[in-house]
C-alpha positions as CSV (number, residue, x, y, z in Angstrom):
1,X,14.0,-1.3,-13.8
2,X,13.7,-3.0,-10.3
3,X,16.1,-5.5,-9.1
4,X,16.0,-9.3,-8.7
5,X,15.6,-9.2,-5.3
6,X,12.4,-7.3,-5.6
7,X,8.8,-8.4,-5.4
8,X,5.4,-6.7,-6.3
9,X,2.5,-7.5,-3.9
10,X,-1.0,-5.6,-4.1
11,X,-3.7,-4.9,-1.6
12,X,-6.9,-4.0,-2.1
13,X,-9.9,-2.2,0.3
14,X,-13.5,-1.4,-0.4
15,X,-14.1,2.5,-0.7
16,X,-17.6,4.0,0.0
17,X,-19.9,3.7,-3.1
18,X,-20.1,7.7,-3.5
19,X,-16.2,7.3,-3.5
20,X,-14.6,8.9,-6.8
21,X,-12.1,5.7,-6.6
22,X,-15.3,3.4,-6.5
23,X,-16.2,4.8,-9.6
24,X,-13.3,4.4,-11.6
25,X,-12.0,1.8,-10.5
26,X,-14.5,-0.4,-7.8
27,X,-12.0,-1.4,-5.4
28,X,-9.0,0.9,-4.0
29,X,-5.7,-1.0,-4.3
30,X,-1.9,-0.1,-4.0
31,X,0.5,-2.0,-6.0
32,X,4.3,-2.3,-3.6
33,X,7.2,-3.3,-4.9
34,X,9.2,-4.4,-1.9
35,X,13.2,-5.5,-1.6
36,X,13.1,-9.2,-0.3
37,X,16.5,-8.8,1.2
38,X,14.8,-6.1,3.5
39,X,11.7,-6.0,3.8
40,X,11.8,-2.1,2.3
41,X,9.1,-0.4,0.4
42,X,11.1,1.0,-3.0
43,X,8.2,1.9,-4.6
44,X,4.5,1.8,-4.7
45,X,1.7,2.8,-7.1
46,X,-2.4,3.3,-5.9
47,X,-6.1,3.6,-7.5
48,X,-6.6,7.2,-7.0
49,X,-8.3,10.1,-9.0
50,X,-5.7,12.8,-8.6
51,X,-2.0,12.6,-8.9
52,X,-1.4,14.6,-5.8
53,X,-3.0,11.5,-4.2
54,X,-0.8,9.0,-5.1
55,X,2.0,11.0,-4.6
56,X,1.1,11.5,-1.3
57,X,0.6,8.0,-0.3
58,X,3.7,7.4,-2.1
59,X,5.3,9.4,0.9
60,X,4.2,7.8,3.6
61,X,5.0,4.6,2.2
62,X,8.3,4.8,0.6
63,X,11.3,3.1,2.6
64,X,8.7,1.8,5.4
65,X,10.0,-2.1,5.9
66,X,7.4,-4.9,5.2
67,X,9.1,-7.3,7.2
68,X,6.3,-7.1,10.5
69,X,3.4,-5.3,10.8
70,X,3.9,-1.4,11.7
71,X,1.3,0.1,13.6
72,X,2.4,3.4,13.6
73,X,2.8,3.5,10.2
74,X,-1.2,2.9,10.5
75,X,-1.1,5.7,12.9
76,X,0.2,7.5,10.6
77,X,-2.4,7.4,8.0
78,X,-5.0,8.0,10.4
79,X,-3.2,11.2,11.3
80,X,-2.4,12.4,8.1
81,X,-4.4,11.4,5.1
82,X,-8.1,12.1,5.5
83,X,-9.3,11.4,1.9
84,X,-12.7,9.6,1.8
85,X,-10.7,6.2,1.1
86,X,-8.7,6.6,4.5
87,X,-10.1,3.3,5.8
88,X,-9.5,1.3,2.7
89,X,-5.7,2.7,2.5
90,X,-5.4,0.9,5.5
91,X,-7.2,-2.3,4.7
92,X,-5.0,-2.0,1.7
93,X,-2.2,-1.7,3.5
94,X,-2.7,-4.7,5.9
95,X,-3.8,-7.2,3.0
96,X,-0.5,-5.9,1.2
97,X,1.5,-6.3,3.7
98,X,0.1,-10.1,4.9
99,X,0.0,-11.1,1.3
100,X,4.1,-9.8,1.9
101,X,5.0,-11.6,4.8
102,X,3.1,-15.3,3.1
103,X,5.6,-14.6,0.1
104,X,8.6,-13.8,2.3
105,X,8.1,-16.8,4.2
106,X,7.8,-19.5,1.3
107,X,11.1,-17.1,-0.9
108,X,13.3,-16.4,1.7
């Protein structure tokens, strides 16, 4: 289904304890399966109660390279997604994204 030159990586962030996510699944995390050759996002799975949300993180996260930290792509999620588990999509994010880069660095 993927290609060889692919990768999956996960990052996790705490939700709030009233958070529908923290209930079904304690921890919010989003599973990335990146291209190695570069750096791109191809495609991307998250703990979330309702499809709508994952579908919609899948947006914002699809095609966005891996390869160095993006900052407006954190921009981004602050501006647009204001689910109760907007911090932890970006804690997610970061872990995923450094857990990337240690991976990159020892593969590539």
């Amino acid at each position: 289904m993927y290609d060889k030159n692919t990768v999956y990586v996960v990052g996790h962030g705490k939700t709030t304890v009233d958070n529908a996510i923290t209930s079904n699944y304690k921890i919010f995390f989003i599973g990335f399966v990146i291209n190695t050759a570069s750096g791109e996002v191809v495609d991307l799975e998250c703990a979330a109660t309702l499809d709508i949300t994952r579908r919609f993180v899948k947006s914002i996260f699809l095609g966005k390279n891996f390869s160095a930290y993006d900052e407006n792509l954190e921009k981004e999620i602050f501006s647009r997604y204001f689910g109760t588990s907007q911090k932890a999509l970006v804690t997610a994010y970061k872990d995923a994204q450094k857990r990337y880069l240690e991976i990159a660095g020892k593969k590539i």
